[in-house]
C-alpha positions in Angstrom: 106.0 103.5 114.0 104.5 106.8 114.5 104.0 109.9 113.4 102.5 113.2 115.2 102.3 117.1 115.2 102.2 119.8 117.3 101.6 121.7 115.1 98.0 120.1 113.6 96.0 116.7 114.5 95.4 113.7 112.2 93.0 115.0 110.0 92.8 118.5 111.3 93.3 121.5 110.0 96.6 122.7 108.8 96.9 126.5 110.6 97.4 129.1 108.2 100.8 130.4 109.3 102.0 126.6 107.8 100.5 127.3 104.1 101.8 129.0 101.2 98.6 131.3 100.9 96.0 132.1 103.0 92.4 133.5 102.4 91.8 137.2 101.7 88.1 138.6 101.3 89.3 141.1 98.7 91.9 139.3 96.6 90.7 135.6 97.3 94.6 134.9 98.9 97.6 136.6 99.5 100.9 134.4 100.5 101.0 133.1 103.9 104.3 132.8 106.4 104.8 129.0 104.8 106.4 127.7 108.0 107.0 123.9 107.8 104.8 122.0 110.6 106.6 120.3 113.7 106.8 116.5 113.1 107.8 113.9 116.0 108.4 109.9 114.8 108.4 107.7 117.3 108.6 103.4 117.7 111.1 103.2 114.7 112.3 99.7 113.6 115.6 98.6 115.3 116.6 97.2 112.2 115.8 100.4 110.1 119.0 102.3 108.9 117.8 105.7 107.8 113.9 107.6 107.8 112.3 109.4 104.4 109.7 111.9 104.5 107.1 112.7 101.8 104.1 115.0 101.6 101.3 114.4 99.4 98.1 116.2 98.6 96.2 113.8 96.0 93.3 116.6 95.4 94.9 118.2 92.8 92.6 118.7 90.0 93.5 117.2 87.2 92.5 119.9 84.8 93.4 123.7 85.4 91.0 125.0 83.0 89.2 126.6 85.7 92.0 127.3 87.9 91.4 130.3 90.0 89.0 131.8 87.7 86.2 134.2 88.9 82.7 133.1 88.7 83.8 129.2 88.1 84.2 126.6 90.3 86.8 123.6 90.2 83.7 120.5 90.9 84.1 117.6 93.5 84.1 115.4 90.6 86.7 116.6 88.9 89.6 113.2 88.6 92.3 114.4 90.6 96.3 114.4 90.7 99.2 113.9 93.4 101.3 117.0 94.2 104.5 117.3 95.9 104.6 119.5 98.6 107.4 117.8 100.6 110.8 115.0 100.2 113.0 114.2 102.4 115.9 111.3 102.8 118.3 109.8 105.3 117.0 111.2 108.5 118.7 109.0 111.3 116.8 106.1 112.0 115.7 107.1 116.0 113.0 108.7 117.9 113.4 112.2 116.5 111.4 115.5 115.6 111.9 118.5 113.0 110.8 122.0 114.8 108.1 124.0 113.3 109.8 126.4 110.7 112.8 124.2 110.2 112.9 123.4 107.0 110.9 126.4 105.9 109.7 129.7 106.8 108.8 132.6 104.0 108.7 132.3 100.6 111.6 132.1 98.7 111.1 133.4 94.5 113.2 130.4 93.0 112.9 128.3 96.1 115.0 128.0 99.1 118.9 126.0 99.6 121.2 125.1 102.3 117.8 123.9 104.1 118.6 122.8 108.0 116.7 119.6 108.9 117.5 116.3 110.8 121.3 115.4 111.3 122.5 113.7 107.8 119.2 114.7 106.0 119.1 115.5 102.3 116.0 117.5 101.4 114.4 117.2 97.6 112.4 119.0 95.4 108.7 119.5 96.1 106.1 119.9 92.9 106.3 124.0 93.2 109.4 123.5 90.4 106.9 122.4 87.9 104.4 124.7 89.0 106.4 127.7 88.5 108.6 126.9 85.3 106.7 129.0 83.2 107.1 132.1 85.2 110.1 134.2 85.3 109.8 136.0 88.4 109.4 132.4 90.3 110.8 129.4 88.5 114.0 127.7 89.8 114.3 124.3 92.3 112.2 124.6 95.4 113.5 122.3 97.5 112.2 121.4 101.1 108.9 121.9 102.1 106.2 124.4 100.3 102.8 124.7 102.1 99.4 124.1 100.9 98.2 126.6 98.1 94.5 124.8 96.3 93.0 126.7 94.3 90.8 129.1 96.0 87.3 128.2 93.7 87.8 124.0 94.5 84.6 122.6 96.1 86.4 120.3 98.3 89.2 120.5 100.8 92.5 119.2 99.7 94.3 116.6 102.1 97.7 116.7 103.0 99.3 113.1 103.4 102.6 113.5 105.5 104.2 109.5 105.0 107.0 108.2 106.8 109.2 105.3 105.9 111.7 103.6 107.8 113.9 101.5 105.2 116.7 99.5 105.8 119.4 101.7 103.7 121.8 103.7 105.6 121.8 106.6 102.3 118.9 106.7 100.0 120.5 106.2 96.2 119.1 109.5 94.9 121.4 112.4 94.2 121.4 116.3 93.9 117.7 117.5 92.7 115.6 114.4 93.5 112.1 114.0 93.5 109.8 112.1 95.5 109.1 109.6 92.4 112.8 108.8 92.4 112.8 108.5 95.8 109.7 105.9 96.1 111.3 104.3 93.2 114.5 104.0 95.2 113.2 102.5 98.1 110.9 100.2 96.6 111.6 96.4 98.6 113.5 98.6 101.6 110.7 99.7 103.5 110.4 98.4 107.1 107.9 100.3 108.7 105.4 103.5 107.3 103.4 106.0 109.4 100.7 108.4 107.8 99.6 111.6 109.7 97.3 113.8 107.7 96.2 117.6 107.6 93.6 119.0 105.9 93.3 123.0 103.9 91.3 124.9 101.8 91.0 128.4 100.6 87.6 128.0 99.4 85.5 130.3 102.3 82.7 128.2 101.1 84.6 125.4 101.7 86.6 125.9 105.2 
């Protein structure tokens, strides 16, 4: 199976217009146009029944005591922490693609509904619903996708980790706000086939 992008190459660099935030030389960031990236999946099981989608970016640090804060850095060696940017079940199992902007574009305070996506497709909540819970103006369930946002003082670039499994269940057995943990959980011994395809951020100008 496999999975590819217009919009960025394996282990490129995911454009700016796809993250949540982009670099600003006076405030660090501002917020960015957060348009999902195109995807294309291709040589998909005959036997599989249905596709899920995750995005991952493991370089979370695993502390946010220097989160963002002026004249601090966030070191390499810091252990780091998955982050949910992305979940998505019951795609139909075929050669297929989701257009750039199709399952986001802006910002939504709260998080966005009644997201479009593949015919059949449920779309979950990403990590952002943690994230914000602690601020009014913001919290609620952010479902679909939500683009890269590190923090602008990390020393290295985060990786984003866009997986694709074709399993052999024609609905995934995860209802209303699901996560991506319930969904791996769910599909654990049903997985047929995987493909990876990874992009790459930072808004470190040191950095990028």
């Amino acid at each position: 199976m496999k999975l590819t992008s217009e919009t960025f190459a394996h282990e490129g660099p995911i454009p700016k217009r796809c993250a949540f935030a982009e670099q600003d030389t006076e405030q660090h960031i501002h917020l960015a146009e957060n348009r999902s990236p195109q995807l294309s999946w291709s040589e998909v099981p005959p036997s599989a029944k249905s596709l899920v989608l995750i995005c991952t970016d493991p370089d979370v640090p695993s502390s946010m005591e220097d989160f963002n804060q002026e004249g601090r850095t966030i070191p390499a060696a810091l252990p780091r922490v998955d982050f949910i940017h992305w979940v998505m079940v019951d795609a139909p199992a075929a050669e297929g693609s989701i257009a750039e902007g199709d399952c986001s574009d802006g910002i939504t305070p709260g998080g966005k509904h009644n997201l479009t996506g593949p015919s059949g497709s449920r779309q979950g909540i990403n990590d952002y619903t943690g994230f914000f819970a602690d601020d009014e103006d913001m919290r609620g369930d952010y479902f679909g996708y939500e683009g890269p946002c590190p923090p602008w003082n990390d020393e290295i670039i985060h990786h984003y980790h866009f997986l694709l499994y074709a399993i052999d269940l024609d609905r995934c057995p995860v209802e209303s706000a699901f996560t991506a943990a319930e969904v791996l959980a769910a599909i654990e011994g049903h997985v047929l086939a995987e493909a990876e395809l990874v992009g790459t951020y930072s808004l470190n100008p040191d950095v990028s």
